[in-house]
N, C-alpha and C positions, 0 to 999 in steps of 0.2 A: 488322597487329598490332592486336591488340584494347585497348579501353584497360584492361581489368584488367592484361592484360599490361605494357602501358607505366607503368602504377601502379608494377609490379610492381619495374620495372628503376629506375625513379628514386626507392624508397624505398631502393635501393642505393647508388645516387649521393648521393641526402642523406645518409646514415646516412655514406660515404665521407670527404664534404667534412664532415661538424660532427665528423668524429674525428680531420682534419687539424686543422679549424680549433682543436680542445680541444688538441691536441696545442702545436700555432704560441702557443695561448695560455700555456700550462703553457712553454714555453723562454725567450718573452719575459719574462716571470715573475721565471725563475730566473736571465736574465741581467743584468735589472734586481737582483735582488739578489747577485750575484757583484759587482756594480760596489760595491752601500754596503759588504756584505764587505769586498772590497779596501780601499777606502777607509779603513773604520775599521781593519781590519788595520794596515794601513799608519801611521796616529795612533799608536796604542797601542803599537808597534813600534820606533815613529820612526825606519821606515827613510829612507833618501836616496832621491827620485825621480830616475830615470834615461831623458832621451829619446833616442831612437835616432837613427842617423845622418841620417835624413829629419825627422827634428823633428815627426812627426806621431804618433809611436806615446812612451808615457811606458810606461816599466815600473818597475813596482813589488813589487822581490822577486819572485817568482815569476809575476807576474799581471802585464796593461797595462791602460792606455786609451789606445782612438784616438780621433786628433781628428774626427774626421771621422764626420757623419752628417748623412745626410737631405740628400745635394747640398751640404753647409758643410763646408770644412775647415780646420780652425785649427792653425796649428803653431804646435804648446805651447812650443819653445824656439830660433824663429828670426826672421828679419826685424827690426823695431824693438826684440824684447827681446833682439837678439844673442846670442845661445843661452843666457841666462838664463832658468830655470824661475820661470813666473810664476804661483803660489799661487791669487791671482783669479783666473785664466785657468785655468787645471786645475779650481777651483771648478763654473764655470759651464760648462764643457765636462762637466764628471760629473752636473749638472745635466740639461744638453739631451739625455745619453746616456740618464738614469733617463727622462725626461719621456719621450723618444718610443719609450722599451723598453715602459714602461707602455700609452701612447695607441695601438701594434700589440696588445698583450694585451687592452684594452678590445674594439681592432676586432674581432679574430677570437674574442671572446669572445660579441659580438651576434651573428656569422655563425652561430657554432654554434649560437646561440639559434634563428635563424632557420634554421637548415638542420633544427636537431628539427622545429620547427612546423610544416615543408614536409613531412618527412618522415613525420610525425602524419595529415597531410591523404592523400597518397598511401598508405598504407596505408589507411586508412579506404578509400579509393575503390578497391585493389585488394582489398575484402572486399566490395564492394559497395554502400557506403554512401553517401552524396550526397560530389560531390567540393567542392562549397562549400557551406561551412559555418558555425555562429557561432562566435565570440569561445572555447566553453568548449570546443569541437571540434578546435581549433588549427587554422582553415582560414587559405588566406592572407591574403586580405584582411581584416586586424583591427587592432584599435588594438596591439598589441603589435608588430604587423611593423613598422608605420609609425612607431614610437617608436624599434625597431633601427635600421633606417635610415635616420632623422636622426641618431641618433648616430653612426651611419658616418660619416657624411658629416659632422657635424663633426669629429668626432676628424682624421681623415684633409687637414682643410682648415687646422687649428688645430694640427695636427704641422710642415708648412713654417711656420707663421709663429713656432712656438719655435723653431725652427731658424735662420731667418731670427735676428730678435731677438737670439739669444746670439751667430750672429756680427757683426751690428754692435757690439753690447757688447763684446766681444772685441778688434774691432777698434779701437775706440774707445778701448783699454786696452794699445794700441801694440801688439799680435800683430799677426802676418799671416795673414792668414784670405780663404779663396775662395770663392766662391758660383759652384756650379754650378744651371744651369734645370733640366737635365733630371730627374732625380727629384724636383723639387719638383712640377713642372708636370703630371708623371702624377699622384703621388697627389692633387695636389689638383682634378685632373680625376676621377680617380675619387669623388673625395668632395663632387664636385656631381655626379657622375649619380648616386651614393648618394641624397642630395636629391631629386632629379629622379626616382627611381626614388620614392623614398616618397611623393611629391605624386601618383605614377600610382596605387599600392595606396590611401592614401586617398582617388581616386576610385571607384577597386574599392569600397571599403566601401560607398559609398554605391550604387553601383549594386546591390550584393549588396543591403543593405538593401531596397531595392527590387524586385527576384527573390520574396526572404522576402515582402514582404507581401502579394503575386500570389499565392502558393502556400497 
C-alpha cells in the first residue's frame, strides 16, 4: 500500500472518530442539561422526590437521578438516613452528575479537536504535500495537539477525584455510599498516558523544528 493510499484510508478514520467524538460531545451536553432541567422543573413544581426501591435511583415526576457515577455510588434514601430523602445529598450528587457530564463533553470535545488536525495533516499528505508540517498546516506535532492533551489528561484525572470527594461528603453526611476502583482507575489511567502521550508530541515538536531547519 502506498502511503498516499494509507493518507487516504486514515483521513476516514479521523473524519470517523471527531464525528463520534462531536457527537459523545453534543449528548454529554444535553444530559448535563436534562439534569438542571429536572432540577429546576422540579423547584418550581414543588414536586415530592421519590426513591426507588434500591435507593439509588430518585425520581422526579417524570425524570430520575441516579446515584451512582464514575465507580461512587450513594444511596439517596438508605443506610444512616433510613430511607429519608436527604436534600444535601441529592444536592451534591446533581452536582458530581453535572461536573463529570461536563468534564466527558470537554474530553471528547479536544479529541475531536485533534482528530480534525490529524485529519488536516493526512489529507494534505494524501494530496501530496509534506506529511509534517507547521503549526498553520495542522500537522501533528504542534502546540495545539499538546495543549489537547494535557487537557485530556487532566479532565480525565480530575473527573475520579470529583467523584471521589462528593462521596466522602456524602458520606460524611450520614448516606451510604460505595467506592468502586474499577472505573476510577481506568480513566484515570488513561488520563496519564493522555499526559504521557503529550510529553511524546512535544518532543515531536522539537525534533520537527529541527527537520525544518535542515531543509
Amino acid at each position: 500500500m502506498t502511503q498516499k493510499a494509507a493518507s487516504t484510508i486514515w483521513v476516514r478514520v479521523d473524519s470517523a472518530a471527531a464525528a463520534i467524538a462531536r457527537i459523545a460531545e453534543v449528548v454529554m451536553w444535553l444530559g448535563a442539561a436534562a439534569v438542571v432541567g429536572t432540577m429546576l422543573w422540579a423547584l418550581a413544581a414543588q414536586v415530592e422526590p421519590v426513591v426507588d426501591a434500591d435507593a439509588n435511583l430518585l425520581r422526579v415526576g417524570p425524570a430520575s437521578l441516579s446515584g451512582s457515577f464514575l465507580g461512587v455510588t450513594v444511596w439517596l434514601g438508605h443506610g444512616a438516613l433510613r430511607g429519608a430523602v436527604s436534600p444535601p445529598v441529592i444536592a451534591l450528587v446533581t452536582v458530581a452528575q453535572l461536573a463529570i457530564a461536563a468534564g466527558w463533553a470537554m474530553v471528547f470535545h479536544e479529541v475531536a479537536g485533534l482528530c480534525g488536525r490529524l485529519q488536516a495533516w493526512e489529507r494534505r499528505a494524501a494530496a501530496g504535500g509534506r506529511a509534517l508540517v507547521d503549526e498553520g498546516s495542522a500537522g501533528p506535532f504542534v502546540a495545539s495537539a499538546v495543549r489537547g492533551l494535557r487537557r485530556i489528561g487532566a479532565l480525565l484525572i480530575a473527573m475520579p477525584v470529583v467523584a471521589w470527594a462528593v462521596g466522602l461528603v456524602c458520606m460524611a453526611m450520614r448516606a451510604s455510599v460505595d467506592f468502586g476502583l474499577d472505573g476510577v482507575a481506568f480513566v484515570a489511567m488513561v488520563g496519564l498516558i493522555g499526559l504521557a502521550i503529550a510529553h511524546v508530541f512535544e518532543y515531536g515538536m522539537g525534533l520537527q523544528r529541527d527537520v525544518d531547519g535542515l531543509l
